[in-house]
C-alpha positions in Angstrom: 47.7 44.3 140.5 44.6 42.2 142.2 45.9 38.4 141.3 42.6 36.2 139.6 40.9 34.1 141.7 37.5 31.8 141.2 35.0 33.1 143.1 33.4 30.5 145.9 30.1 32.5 146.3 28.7 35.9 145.8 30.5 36.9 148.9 33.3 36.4 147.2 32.2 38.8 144.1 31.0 41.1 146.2 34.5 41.4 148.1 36.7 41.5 144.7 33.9 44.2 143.4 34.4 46.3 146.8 38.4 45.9 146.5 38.2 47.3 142.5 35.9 50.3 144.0 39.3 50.6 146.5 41.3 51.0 143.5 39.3 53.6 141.8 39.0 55.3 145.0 43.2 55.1 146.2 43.7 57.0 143.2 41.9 59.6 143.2 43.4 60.6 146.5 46.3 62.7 147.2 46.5 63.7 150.7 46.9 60.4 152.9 44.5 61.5 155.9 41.3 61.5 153.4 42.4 58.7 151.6 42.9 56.3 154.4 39.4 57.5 155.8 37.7 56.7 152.6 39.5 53.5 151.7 38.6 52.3 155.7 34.7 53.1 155.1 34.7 51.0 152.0 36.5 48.3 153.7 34.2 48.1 156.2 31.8 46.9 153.9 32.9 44.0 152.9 35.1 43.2 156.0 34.0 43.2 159.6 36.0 45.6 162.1 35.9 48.5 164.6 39.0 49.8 164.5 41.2 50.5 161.2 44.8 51.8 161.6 47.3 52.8 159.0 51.0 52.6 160.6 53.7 54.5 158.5 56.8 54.0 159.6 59.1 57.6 159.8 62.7 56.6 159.0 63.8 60.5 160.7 62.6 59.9 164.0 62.2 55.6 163.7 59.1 55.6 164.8 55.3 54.7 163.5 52.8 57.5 162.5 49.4 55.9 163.5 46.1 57.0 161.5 43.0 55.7 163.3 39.5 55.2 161.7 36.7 54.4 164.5 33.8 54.6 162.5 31.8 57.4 162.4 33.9 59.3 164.3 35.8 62.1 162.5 39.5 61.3 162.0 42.1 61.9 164.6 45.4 63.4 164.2 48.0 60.9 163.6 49.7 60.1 166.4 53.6 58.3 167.0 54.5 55.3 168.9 57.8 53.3 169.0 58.5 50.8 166.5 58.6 47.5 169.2 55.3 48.7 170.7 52.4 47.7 168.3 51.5 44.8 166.4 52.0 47.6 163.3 55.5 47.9 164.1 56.2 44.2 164.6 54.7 43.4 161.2 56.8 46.1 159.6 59.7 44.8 161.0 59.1 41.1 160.1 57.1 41.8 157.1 54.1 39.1 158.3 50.8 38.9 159.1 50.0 39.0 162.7 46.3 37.6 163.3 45.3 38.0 167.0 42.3 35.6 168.4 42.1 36.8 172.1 43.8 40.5 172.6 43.7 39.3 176.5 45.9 36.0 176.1 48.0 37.5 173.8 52.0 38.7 175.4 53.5 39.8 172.6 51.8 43.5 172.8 50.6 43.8 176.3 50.5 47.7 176.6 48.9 48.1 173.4 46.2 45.5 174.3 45.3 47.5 177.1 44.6 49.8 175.1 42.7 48.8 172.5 40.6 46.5 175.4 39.2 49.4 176.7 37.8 50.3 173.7 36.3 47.1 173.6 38.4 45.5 171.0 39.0 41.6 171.5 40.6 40.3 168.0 43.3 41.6 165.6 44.3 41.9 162.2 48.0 43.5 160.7 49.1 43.0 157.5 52.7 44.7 155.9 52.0 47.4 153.4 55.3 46.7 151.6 56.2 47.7 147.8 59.2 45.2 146.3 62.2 46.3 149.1 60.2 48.9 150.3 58.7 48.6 154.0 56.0 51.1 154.3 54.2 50.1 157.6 51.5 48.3 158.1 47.5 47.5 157.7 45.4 47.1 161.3 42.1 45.9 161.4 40.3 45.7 165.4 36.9 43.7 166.3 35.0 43.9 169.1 34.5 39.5 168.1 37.2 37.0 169.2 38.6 35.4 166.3 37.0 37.5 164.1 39.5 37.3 160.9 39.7 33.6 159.3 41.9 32.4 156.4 39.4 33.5 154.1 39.2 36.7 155.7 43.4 37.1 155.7 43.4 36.3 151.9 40.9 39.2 150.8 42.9 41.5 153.4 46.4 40.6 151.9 44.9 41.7 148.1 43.5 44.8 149.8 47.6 45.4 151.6 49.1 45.1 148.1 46.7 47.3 146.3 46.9 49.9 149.1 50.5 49.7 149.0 50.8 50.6 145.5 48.9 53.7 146.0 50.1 54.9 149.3 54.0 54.5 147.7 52.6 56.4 144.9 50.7 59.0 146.9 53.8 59.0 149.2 56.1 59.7 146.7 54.3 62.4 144.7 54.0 63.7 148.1 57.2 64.2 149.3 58.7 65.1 146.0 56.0 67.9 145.8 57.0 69.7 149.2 61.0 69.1 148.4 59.9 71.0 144.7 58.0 73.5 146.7 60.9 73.7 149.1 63.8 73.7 146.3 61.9 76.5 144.2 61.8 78.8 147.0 65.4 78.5 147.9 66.4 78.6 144.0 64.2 81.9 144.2 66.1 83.6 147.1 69.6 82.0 146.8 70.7 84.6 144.2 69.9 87.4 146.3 71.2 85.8 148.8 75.1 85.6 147.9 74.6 88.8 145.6 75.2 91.0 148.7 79.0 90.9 149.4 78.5 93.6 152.3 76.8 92.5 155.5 74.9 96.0 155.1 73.2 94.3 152.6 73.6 90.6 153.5 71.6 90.8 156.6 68.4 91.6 155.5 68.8 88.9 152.4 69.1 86.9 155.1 65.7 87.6 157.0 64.0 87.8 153.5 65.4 84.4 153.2 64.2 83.0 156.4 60.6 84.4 156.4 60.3 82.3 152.4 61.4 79.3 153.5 60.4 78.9 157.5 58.8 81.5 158.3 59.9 82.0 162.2 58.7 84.8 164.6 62.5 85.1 166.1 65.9 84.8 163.9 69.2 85.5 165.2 72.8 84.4 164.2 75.3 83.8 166.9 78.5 84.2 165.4 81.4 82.0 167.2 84.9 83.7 168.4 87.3 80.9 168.4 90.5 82.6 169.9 88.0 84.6 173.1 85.9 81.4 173.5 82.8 84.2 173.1 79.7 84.5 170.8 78.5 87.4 169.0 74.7 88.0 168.4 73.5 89.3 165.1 70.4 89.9 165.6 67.8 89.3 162.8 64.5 90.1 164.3 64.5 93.0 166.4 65.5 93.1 169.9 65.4 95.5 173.0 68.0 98.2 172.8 68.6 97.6 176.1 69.4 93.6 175.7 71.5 94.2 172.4 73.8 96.6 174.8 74.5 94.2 177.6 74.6 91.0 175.7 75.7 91.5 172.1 78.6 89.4 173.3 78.7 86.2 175.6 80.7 84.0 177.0 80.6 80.3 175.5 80.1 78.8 179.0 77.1 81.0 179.7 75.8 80.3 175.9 72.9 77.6 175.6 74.0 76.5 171.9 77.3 75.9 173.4 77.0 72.3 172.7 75.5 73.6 168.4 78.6 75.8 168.2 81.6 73.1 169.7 80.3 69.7 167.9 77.6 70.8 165.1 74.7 69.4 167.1 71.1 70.4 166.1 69.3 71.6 168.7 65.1 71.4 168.8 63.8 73.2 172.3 59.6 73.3 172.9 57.3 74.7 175.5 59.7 77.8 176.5 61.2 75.3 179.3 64.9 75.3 177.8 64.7 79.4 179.1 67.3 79.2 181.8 69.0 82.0 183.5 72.2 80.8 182.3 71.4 82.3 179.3 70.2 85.9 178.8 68.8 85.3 175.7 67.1 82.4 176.4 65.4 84.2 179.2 64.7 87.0 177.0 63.1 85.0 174.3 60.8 83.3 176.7 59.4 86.6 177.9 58.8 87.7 174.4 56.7 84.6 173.9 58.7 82.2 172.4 57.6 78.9 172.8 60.0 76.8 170.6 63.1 76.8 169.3 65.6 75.6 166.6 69.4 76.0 167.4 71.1 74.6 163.4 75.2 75.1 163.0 76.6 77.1 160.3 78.6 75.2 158.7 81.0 76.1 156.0 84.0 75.9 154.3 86.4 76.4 157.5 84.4 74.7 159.8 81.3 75.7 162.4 81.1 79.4 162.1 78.0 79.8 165.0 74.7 78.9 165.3 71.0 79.6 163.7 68.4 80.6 165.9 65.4 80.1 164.8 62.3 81.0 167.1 58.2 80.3 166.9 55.7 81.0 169.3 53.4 77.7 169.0 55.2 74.7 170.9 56.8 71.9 168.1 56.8 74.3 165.3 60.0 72.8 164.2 59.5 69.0 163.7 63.3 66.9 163.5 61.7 65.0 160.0 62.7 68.8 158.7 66.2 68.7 160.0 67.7 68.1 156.6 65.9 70.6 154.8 66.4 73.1 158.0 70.6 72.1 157.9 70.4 72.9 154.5 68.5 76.4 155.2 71.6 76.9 157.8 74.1 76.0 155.5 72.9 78.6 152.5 73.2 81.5 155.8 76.6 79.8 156.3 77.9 80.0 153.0 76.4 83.3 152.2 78.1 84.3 155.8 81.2 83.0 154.7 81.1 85.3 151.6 81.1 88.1 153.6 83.9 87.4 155.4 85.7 86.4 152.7 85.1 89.8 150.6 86.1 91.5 153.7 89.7 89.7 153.6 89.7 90.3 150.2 89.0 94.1 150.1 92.1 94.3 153.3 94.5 92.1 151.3 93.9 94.2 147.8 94.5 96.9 150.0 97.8 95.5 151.9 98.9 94.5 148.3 98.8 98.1 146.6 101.4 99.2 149.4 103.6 96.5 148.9 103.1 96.7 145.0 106.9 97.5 144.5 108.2 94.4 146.8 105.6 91.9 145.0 106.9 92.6 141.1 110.3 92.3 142.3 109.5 88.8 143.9 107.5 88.3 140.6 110.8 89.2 139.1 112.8 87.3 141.3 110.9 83.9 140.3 110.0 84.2 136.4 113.5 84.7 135.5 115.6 82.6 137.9 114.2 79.2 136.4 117.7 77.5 135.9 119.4 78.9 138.7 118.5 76.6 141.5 119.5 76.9 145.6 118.4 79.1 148.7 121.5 79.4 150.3 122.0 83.0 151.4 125.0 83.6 149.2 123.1 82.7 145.9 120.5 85.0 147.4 122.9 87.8 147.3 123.9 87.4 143.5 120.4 87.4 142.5 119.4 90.1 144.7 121.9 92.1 142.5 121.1 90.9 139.2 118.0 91.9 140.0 119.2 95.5 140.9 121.0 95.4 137.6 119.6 94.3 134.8 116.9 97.2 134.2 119.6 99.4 133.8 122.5 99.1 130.6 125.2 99.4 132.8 128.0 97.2 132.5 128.7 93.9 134.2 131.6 92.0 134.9 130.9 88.3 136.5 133.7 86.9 138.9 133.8 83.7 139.7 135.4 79.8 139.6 134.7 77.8 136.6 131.8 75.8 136.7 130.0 78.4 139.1 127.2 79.3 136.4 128.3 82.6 135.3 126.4 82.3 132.0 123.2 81.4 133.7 123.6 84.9 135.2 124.4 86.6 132.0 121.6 84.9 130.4 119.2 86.0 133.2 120.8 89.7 133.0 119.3 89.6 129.6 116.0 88.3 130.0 114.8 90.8 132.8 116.5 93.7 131.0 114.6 96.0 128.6 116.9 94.3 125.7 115.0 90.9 126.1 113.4 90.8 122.5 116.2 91.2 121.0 119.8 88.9 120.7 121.7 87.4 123.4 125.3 86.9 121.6 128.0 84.6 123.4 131.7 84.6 122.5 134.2 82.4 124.9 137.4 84.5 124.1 139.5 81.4 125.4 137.7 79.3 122.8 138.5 80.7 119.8 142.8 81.3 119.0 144.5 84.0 119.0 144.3 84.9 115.3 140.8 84.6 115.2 139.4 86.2 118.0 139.4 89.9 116.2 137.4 88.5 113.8 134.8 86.5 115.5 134.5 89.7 117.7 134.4 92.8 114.6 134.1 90.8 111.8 136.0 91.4 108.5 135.6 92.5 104.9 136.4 90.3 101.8 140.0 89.7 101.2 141.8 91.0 104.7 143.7 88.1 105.3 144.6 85.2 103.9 141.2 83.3 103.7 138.7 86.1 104.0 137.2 84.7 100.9 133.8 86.8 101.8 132.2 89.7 104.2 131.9 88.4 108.1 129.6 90.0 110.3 131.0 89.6 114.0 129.3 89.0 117.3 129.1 93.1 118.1 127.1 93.4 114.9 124.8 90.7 115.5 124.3 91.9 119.6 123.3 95.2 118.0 120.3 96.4 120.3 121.3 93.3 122.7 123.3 92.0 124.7 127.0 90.8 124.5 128.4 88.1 126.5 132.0 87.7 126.6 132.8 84.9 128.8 137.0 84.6 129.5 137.2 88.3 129.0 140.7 88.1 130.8 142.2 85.8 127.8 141.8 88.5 125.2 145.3 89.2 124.2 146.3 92.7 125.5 146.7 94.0 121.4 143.1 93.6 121.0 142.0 95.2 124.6 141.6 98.8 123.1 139.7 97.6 120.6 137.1 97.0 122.8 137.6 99.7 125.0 136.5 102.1 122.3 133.0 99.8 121.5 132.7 100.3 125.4 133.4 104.1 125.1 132.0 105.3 121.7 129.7 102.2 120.5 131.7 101.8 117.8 133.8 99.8 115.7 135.5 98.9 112.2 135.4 95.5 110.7 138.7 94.2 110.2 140.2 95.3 107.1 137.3 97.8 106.8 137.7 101.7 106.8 133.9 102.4 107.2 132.7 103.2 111.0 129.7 101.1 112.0 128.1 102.0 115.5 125.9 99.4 117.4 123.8 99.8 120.8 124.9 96.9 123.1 125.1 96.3 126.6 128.5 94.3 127.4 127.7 91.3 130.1 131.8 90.0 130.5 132.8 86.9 132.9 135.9 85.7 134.3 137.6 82.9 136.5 140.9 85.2 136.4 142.1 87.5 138.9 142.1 90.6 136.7 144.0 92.7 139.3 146.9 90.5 139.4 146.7 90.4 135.9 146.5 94.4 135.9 150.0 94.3 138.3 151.7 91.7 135.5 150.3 93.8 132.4 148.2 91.4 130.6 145.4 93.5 131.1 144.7 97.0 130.5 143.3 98.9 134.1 141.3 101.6 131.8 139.2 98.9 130.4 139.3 96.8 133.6 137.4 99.5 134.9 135.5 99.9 132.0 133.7 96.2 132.5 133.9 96.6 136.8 130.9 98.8 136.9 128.9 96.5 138.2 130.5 93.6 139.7 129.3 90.6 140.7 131.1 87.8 142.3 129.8 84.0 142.0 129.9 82.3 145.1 131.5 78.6 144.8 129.8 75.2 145.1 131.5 74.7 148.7 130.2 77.9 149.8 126.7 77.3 149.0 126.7 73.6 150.5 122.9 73.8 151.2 122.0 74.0 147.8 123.4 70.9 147.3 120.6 68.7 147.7 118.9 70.7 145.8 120.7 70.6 143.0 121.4 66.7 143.3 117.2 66.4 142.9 117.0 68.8 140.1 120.0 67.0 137.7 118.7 63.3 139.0 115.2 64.7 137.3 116.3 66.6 134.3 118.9 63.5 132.9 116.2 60.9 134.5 113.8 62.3 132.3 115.8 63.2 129.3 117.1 58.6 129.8 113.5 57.8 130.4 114.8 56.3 133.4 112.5 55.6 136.4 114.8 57.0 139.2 112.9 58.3 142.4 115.7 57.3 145.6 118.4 58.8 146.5 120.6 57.0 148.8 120.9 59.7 151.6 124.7 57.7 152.5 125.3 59.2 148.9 123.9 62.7 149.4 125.7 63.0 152.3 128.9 62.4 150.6 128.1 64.3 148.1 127.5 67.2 150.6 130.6 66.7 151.7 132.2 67.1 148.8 134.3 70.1 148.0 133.6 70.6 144.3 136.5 72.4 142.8 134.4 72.3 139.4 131.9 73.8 141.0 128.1 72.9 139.9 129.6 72.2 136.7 131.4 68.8 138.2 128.4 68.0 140.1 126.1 68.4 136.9 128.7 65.7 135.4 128.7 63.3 138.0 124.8 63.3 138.4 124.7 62.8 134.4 127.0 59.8 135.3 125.6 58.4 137.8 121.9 57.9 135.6 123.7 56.3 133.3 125.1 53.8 135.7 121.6 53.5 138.0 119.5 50.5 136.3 116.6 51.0 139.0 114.4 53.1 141.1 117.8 54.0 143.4 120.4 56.4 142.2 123.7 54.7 142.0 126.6 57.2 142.8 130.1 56.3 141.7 131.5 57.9 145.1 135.0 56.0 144.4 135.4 58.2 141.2 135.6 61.6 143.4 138.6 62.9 142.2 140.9 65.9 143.2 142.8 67.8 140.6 146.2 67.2 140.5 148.0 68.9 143.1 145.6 69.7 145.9 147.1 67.0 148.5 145.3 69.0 151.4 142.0 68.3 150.1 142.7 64.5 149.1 144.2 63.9 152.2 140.4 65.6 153.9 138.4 63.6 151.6 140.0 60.0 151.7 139.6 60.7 155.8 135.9 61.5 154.8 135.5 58.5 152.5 136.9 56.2 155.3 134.4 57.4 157.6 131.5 57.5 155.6 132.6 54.0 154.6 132.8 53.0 158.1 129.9 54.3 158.5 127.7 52.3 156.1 129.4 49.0 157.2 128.3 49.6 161.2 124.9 50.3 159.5 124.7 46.8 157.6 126.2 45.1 160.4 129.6 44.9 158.2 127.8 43.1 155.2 129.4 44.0 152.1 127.2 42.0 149.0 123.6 42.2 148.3 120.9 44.3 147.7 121.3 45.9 151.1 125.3 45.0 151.7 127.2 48.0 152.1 128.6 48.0 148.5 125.1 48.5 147.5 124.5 51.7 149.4 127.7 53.0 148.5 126.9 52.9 144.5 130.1 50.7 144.9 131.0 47.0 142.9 131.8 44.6 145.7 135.1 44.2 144.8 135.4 48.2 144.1 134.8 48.6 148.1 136.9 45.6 149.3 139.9 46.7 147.6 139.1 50.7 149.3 138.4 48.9 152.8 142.2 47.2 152.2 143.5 49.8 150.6 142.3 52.7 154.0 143.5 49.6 157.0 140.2 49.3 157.6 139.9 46.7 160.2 136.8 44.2 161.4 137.3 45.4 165.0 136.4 49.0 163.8 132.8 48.4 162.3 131.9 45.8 164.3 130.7 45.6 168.2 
């Protein structure tokens, strides 16, 4: 807006009139060349000057764009100068005037007062065109007077800067945001089609079709980069010589002139066919072709620079670097739609690996969807899930060997899921658990009124397994009288409820487990070899905790989660002191001991660090072989700890506290083992 003002004398009027005609004039314009030639005639009305410039300053290549008005004369293309070397660039640097009496006694801009002095030009007038934060360049005015701009004359031209800045931002803007529509529409148009050909049959002329929308180029080529040979391979998009695409489809990087495009993601812009070296065939070729300039971009995608753009015209400069972001973004649409290609290729090969290896991958599936519970990687777990995973499609029979604590249930239960009986019941009955008198009936059931009690019908646990699974875990405590019992279920599939005369058949499949050796028992006759045989059609012995040390750790991590989680306790450090011990453990309750002591040891950890009660490792009674191994372990790993903390036993980082021990706990073990000063301490 034009600030009021009194007006001195119809000079005055006749200026501020002039500088509204500016206004109506600025915006009625559009394209900056025409509007800086008209606004320059109407100043020169009203203010005396030679020479008008317009200065823009181009933030892509940090330089000015200088439009000249010399009268008459028609306009001349804009031309660039550095920033430093004009009174324009000074002023839009320092955002002030610059009023120049005597261009010949002036040092600031030497070379361009040469300049301007031979065109006659003696005074000088620059004023910033600047819009709130925004520094668009600058306002020149030249005489052929000395001192020919005053105060008065600096005023008026200030008013005439801030109007003219308000257009030219506006004019700017619609501008710029008109080409980047123009530019964003055509590759909107062509994107689709683009990445709608998955085969580089069809890919390669979306590509061209692309090109010739959105830069139109007389020469288009991809060079697509070998990593592993250090060599480039030319795609060509334009046509080329048989001859040429023969010998030098493929090139060495070191004889490649986008070497330095395909190694660090430069952009590379070559003009007046002087870049063709004999280095490079297809430079060479390119410049016999006519080819005057060049644009080397990178295609850049998801896994990195995948080779280079060529893009070739045969004017000089037809590729200007204040189009290198749209021109990277042209690159990166051929990159992505490249990468596509590629992609669909490794597709297509690994859908095809994958139908050959269809049988191997639903085992694995297998393998991981029904194994949740069991956890380790030790070779010998691998073993006893290889073969329940050979066994359970099938109905045959399995008998689970192993010591208590082992996780022989786990496996039944995972028998069951992957078997073709897995919508129906899974039925446990621990034969040890229930007595004697009462096993028969918990097993077959009985009818009202066959014993003392039977106050009512029981259905038993083969009835309710009917069309699933049975797990009888202890199988070698069921007393030898009621052994051929269940031979016959195994033999015929049926039964009769105790104190029943009516036959009831059931489908089940019979998972068994036991800790016992059933062959000795065989040789003693406690258990009947016909049915023995009966449940060892499949068996499958449980590896214990000691011989699966590995999957200690892992098992450590897995209870410290599930009982952290289930205390809503914050525990996220084990003490590796304590998982080494544990390690060295020899677990004669198997995982079922270490479960117990990790569920302890929550309990007792107040903090972020898991407190292990390492002093409560126990042996069962009798096993003076292994206490005498694990008290020489304990002293060591003891010893251990106290070299570590420089034989401090209290505080947060004494011994006792790595240990999981009280203080008093490990001083009476370190008296109790003789273990002396001498040995933990240089």
């Amino acid at each position: 807006m034009v600030r009021e003002s009194h007006f001195e004398s119809s000079d005055d009027l006749r200026r501020y009139e002039a500088l509204l005609q500016m206004a109506d004039i600025m915006v009625r314009h559009s394209a900056l060349p025409e509007l800086f030639h008209e606004l320059a005639g109407r100043l020169h009305e009203v203010v005396a000057f030679d020479v008008a410039s317009f200065s823009l300053y181009v933030p892509e290549e940090n330089v000015m764009r200088l439009h000249v008005w010399e009268g008459t004369e028609p306009a001349r293309a804009p031309a660039t100068i550095p920033v430093d070397s004009s009174p324009g660039g000074w002023v839009w640097r320092h955002q002030q005037t610059v009023v120049v009496d005597e261009i010949e006694k002036d040092d600031r801009f030497v070379s361009f007062g040469r300049i301007i002095a031979t065109k006659g030009i003696r005074s000088y007038c620059a004023l910033p065109l600047t819009v709130d934060d925004r520094h668009l360049g600058a306002l020149g005015l030249g005489s052929s007077r000395p001192a020919a701009y005053g105060e008065k004359d600096v005023r008026f031209l200030q008013r005439v800067a801030e109007l003219a800045s308000v257009v030219l931002d506006a004019v700017m803007t619609r501008s710029t945001l008109e080409r980047q529509t123009e530019r964003q529409e055509t590759l909107l148009e062509v994107n689709t089609h683009l990445f709608a050909n998955l085969g580089a049959e069809g890919l390669l002329p979306a590509i061209v079709d692309f090109l010739e929308k959105v830069v139109h180029p007389d020469f288009a080529a991809l060079r697509i980069y070998e990593p592993k040979s250090r060599t480039v391979q030319l795609v060509a998009l334009s046509p080329l010589s048989e001859e040429f695409s023969a010998r030098h489809s493929t090139l060495k990087l070191n004889r490649a002139m986008d070497r330095s495009v395909l190694l660090r993601g430069d952009v590379q812009f070559l003009a007046g066919g002087a870049w063709a070296t004999a280095e490079c065939p297809l430079a060479a070729y390119l410049k016999n072709v006519g080819i005057r300039s060049l644009c080397i971009l990178p295609l850049i995608a998801g896994k990195g620079t995948l080779g280079a753009l060529h893009l070739g015209s045969k004017q000089d400069s037809a590729f200007q670097e204040r189009d290198t972001a749209f021109l990277k973004h042209v690159a990166a649409q051929v990159a992505a739609a490249w990468e596509n290609v590629q992609a669909y290729r490794e597709i297509a090969a690994l859908t095809e690996m994958l139908k050959t290896e269809k049988l191997y991958l639903e085992d694995e599936i297998r393998l991981v969807t029904n194994f949740e519970e069991i956890v380790g990687e030790s070779p010998a777990l691998k073993k006893v899930l290889h073969q329940v995973n050979t066994v359970a499609p099938s109905d045959a029979t399995v008998l689970i060997l192993g010591e208590t604590g082992t996780g022989k249930e786990l496996v039944a239960r995972a028998i069951h899921r992957m078997s073709a009986r897995k919508g129906a019941s899974f039925i446990k009955l621990n034969c040890a658990a229930i007595p004697t008198g009462l096993l028969e009936s918990e097993l077959f059931g009985h009818e009202r009124g066959a014993f003392t009690g039977a106050v009512s019908q029981k259905i038993g646990r083969l009835e309710l397994a009917d069309s699933g699974t049975l797990f009888l875990d202890e199988v070698g405590e069921i007393p030898l009288e009621l052994q051929p019992k269940l031979l016959r279920v195994l033999q015929d599939q049926e039964f009769e409820r105790l104190g029943g005369t009516r036959t009831i058949k059931v489908d089940i499949r019979l998972v068994a487990a036991t800790n016992r050796d059933l062959v000795k028992s065989m040789a003693q006759n406690m258990f009947r070899s016909d049915l023995y045989y009966r449940l060892h059609v499949f068996p499958i012995q449980m590896p214990a905790l000691r011989e699966r040390v590995a999957d200690i750790p892992l098992l450590v991590r897995y209870f410290v989660q599930k009982f952290a989680r289930n205390m809503n306790k914050p525990i996220e450090i084990i003490p590796r002191e304590a998982m080494d011990a544990l390690s060295g453990w020899h677990w004669p309750g198997n995982v079922r001991e270490l479960e117990n002591l990790v569920e302890r040891s929550v309990i007792l950890s107040d903090g972020a660090v898991l407190r292990v009660p390492l002093a409560e490792l126990r042996l069962t009674p009798g096993s003076s072989t292994h206490g005498s191994v694990l008290e020489i372990l304990e002293r060591e790993h003891i010893l251990k700890v106290l070299r570590e903390t420089g034989g401090v036993i209290a505080g947060v980082n004494g011994a006792a506290a790595r240990l999981g021990m009280k203080r008093t706990t490990l001083q009476s073990r370190i008296q109790k083992m003789g273990i002396t000063r001498q040995e933990y301490q240089n």
